[in-house]
Wavefront OBJ file of the C-alpha trace (Angstrom):
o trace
v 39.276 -62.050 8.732
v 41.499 -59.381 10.350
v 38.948 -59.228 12.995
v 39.136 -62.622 14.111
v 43.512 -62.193 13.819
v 43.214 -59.648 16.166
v 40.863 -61.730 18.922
v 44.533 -62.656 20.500
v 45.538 -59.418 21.609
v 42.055 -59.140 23.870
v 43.395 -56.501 26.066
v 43.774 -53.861 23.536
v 40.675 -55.009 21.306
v 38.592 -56.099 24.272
v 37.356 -59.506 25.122
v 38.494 -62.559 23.166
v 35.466 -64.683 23.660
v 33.482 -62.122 22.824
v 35.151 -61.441 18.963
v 35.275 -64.929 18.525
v 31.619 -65.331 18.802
v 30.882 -62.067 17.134
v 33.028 -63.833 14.022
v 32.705 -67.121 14.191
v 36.544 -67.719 13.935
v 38.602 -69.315 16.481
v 42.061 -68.514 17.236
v 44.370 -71.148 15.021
v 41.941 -72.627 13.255
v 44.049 -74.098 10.121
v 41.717 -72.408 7.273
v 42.727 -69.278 8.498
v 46.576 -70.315 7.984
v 46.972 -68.976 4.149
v 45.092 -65.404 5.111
v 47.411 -64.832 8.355
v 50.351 -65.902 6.342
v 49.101 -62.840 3.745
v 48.611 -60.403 6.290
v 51.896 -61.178 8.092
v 53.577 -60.931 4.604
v 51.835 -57.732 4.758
v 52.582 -55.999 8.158
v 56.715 -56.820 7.498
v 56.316 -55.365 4.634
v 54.582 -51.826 6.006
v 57.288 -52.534 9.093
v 53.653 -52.635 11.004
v 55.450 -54.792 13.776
v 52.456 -54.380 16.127
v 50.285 -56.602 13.710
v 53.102 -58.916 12.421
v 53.454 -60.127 15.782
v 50.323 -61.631 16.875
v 50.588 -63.288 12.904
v 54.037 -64.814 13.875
v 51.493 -66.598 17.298
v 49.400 -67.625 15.159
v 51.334 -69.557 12.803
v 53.266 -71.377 15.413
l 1 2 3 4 5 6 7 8 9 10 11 12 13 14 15 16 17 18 19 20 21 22 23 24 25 26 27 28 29 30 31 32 33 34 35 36 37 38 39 40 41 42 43 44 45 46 47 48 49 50 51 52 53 54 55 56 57 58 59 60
């Protein structure tokens, strides 16, 4: 999963299209929700605010 939640930050983990194909995930699909919710719960907890933010996109 935390391959696909990174896909949206393509120009530090390279090209977007090209995770999402290698994972079959797209960016905001809805079953994804409860996991990015999890790992967001997870980065403010480390204070990892490089991951939490790309969680905080997704769940918009």
């Amino acid at each position: 999963m935390s391959r696909a939640f990174v896909k949206e930050d393509g120009g530090a983990w390279g090209d977007p299209g090209s995770i999402e194909s290698a994972t079959g995930y797209h960016w905001g699909e809805r079953r994804l929700r409860h996991f990015v919710e999890k790992f967001r719960e997870r980065a403010e907890r480390e204070g990892d605010e490089r991951l939490a933010q790309p969680a905080e996109r997704f769940l918009r």
